[in-house]
N, C-alpha and C positions, 0 to 999 in steps of 0.2 A: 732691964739692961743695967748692968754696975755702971757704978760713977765714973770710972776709968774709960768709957765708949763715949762719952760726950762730946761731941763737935767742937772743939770752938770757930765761931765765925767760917763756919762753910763755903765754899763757892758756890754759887746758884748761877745758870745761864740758861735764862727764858726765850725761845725762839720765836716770838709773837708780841706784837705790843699788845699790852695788857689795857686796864682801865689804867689813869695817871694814880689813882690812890694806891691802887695793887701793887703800883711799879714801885713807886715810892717808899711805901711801905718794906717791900724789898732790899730792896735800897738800905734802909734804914737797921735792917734785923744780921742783913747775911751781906756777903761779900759779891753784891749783884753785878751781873750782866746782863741789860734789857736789850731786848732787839727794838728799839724805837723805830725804827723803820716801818715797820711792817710788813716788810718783805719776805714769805718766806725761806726759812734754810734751805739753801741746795745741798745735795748729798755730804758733798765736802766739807763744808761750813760745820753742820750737823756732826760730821764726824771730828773734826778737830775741835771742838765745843765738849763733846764726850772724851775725848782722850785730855781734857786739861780742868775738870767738873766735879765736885763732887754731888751733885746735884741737878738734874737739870730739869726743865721744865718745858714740856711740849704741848702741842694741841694734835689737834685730830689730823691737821693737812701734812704732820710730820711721822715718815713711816719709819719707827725704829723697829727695822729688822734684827733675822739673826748677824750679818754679817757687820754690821755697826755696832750693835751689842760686843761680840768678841774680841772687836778692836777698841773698843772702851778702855781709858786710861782704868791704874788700878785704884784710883779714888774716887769714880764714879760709883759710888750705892745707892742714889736715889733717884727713881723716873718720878715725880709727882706732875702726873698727869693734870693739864686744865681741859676738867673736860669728865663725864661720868664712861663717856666711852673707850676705849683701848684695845678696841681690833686691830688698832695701826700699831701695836706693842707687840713687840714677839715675848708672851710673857713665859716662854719657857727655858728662854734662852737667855732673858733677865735671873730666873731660878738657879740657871747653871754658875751665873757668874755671881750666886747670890746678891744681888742687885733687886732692893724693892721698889714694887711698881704702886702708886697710891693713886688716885682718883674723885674724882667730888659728887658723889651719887646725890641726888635729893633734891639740889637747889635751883635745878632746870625743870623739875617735873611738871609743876603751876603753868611755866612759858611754852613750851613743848607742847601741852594737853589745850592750852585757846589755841595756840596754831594750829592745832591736828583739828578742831571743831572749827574754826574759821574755814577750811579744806569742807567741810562735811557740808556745812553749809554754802559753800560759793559754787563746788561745782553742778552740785543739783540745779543749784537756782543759777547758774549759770553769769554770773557777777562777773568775773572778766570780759567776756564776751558785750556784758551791759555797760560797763565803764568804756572797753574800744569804740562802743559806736558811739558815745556819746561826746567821746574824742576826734572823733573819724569828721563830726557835721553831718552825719546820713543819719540824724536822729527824725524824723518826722511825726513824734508824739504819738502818744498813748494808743492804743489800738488792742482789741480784744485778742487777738491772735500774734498779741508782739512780743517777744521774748518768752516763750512759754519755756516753764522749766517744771521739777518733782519737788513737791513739799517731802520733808523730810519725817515728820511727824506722823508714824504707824508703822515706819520700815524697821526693817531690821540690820542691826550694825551689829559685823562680825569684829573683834576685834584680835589679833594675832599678835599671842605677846600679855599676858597680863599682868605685868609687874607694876612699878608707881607710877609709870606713865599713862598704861593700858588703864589702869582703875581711872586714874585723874579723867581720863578722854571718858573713860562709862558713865562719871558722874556725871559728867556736862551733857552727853547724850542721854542723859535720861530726862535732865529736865525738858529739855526737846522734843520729847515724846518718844523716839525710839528704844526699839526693845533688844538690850545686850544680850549676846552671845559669846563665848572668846573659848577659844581654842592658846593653852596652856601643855607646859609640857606634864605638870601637876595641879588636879584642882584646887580652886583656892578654899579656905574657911567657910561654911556658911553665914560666918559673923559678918565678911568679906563681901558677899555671893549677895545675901539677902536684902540690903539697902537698895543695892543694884538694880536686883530682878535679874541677877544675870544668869545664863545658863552654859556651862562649862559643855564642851566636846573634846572629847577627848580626840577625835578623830576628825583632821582638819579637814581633808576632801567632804567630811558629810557636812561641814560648818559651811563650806566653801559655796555649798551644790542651793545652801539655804537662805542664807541673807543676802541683803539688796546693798548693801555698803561695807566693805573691805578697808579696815584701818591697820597699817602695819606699824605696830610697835615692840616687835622684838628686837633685841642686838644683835649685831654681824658675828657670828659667828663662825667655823666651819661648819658647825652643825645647820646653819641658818642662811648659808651661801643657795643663793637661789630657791630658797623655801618656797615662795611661789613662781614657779615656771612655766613652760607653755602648757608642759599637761592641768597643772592644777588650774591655770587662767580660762584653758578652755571648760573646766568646772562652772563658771562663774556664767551666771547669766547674760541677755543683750542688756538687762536695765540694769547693770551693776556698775556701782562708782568704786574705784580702788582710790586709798589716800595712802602716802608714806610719806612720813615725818622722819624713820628712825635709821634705815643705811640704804643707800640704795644699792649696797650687793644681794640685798635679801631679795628684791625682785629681781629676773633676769628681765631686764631692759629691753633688749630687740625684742624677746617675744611679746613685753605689753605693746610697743609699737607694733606691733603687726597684729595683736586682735585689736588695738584703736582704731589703726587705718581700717580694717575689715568689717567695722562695727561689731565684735565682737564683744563689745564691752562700752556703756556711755558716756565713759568721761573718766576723767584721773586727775588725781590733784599731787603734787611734787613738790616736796620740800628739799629730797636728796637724789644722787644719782651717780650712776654704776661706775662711771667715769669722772667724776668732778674734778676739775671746775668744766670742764668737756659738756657738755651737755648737747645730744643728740639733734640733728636739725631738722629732722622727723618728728619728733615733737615741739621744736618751736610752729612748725605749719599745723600742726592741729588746733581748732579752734575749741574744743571739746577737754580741753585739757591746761589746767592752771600750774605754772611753773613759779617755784620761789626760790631764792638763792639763796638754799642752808640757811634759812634766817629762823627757823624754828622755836632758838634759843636767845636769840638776840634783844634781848634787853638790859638797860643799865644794871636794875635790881639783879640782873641774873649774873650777872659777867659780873659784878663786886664780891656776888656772895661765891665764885666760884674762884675766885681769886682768896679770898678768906682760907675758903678752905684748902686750899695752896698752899695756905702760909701756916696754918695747923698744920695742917700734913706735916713739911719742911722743921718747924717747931719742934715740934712733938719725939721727930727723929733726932734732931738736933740736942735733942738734950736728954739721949740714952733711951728714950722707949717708943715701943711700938707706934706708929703714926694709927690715927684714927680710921683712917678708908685705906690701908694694905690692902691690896686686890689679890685673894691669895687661889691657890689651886681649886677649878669649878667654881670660878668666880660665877657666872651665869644661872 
């Protein structure tokens, strides 16, 4: 990009309070507006933030459609997304109004892949359910037939999705004992594959019909809107545990509540969900089933270094060249 495109001192307006070093930092580089609140943008807000920006900064709970996008002031050209996902970006409608979308791939994948493994291990062994009672006072000690759950060690874990998250969750399950599967939309390297032991399907119904644990780690996609639904769930065996960490549009929701209630399926572990912050009250009554509140990525180390790369991102634009994580056409 010539020297003549350079920024000076940009406006940036963040719609999330950030970590205090991110903000700050902010603060310090560009012409900030933080949302310290924390409250998120209502439509409005959102929209008059884009019509007066040339920069702005969103998270996942903020949906920049197309019709927000079109009413975008004409000094908005940067979405730098906090956050590695952007299904909530209409990013072709960002295209029209050449408007770059950037993003922070990479520095969640570590936090993401324990949580999706802490899931793998809690609902077999049933860890919620052992922590209620022992909150409840109806604990009455150790007994051979008290809390029986499935070791996890010999089963098979499907995992959907093989990208840095997917691989991150197969390592950790392998030291575990379990033996990977993943259904991709391309297979991966054998340099990839073979550490693992993993074995690629190209064909998800026969991945689905085979293993005993279901991790979903693809992104929301349209292609990925309800990738598991009632048909493929009724694939899935009575001893099968499903975990999702990564969107909850990718599973259709009522139909897993309805092979849970049915036992069609032994338990689920939920990091996200189809309606958020909504969450269905048909799964708070199930005991069978471990609910978290989008915390999958939530740690310090992760939310600084995603904030980092924010300000790369923002940077990098700022002073005439391509940002590093441009999220560009078949980003997926």
């Amino acid at each position: 990009m010539p020297e003549s495109k350079r920024r000076a001192n940009p406006r940036v307006i963040v719609t999330r309070e950030l970590t205090d070093a991110v903000m700050t930092r902010l603060e310090q580089l560009f012409d900030t507006i933080n949302n310290r609140g924390d409250a998120p943008m209502d439509r409005t807000a959102l929209a008059a933030a884009m019509a007066t920006c040339d920069v702005l900064v969103p998270t996942v709970t903020d949906h920049i459609d197309a019709e927000l996008i079109a009413g975008a002031g004409e000094r908005l050209k940067l979405i730098a997304n906090f956050g590695a996902g952007v299904d909530h970006i209409d990013l072709a409608a960002a295209r029209a109004r050449d408007i770059i979308v950037t993003n922070t791939p990479g520095v969640l994948t570590q936090d993401t892949a324990d949580m999706t493994m802490a899931l793998i291990l809690s609902v077999p062994r049933r860890l919620a359910e052992g922590e209620k009672l022992m909150r409840s006072g109806r604990w009455n000690g150790w007994s051979p037939g008290g809390m029986l759950g499935h070791r996890i060690g010999g089963k098979k874990l499907g995992i959907v999705g093989m990208g840095r998250i997917g691989q991150a969750v197969a390592l950790r399950a392998r030291a575990f004992g379990l033996s990977i599967h993943y259904h991709n939309r391309h297979r991966l390297p054998e340099v990839i594959e073979a550490p693992l032991g993993a074995t690629w399907h190209d064909d998800l119904d026969a991945m689905l019909r085979e293993v005993d644990i279901v991790s979903i780690n693809a992104p929301h996609t349209p292609q990925t809107e309800h990738l598991i639904d009632a048909r493929r769930l009724a694939l899935l065996g009575r001893h099968v545990y499903l975990i999702n960490t990564s969107r909850g549009d990718v599973v259709e929701e009522a139909a897993l509540i309805d092979a849970l209630e049915q036992g069609q399926l032994a338990g689920a572990g939920l990091d996200v969900y189809e309606h958020e912050p909504a969450v269905d009250a048909r799964l708070l009554a199930l005991p069978n089933v471990v609910l978290l509140p989008h915390m999958g990525s939530a740690t310090f180390e992760g939310r600084q270094a995603t904030g980092e790369k924010v300000i790369a991102n923002i940077r990098t634009w700022a002073d005439g060249h391509r940002p590093p994580d441009q999220v560009l056409e078949g980003w997926i």
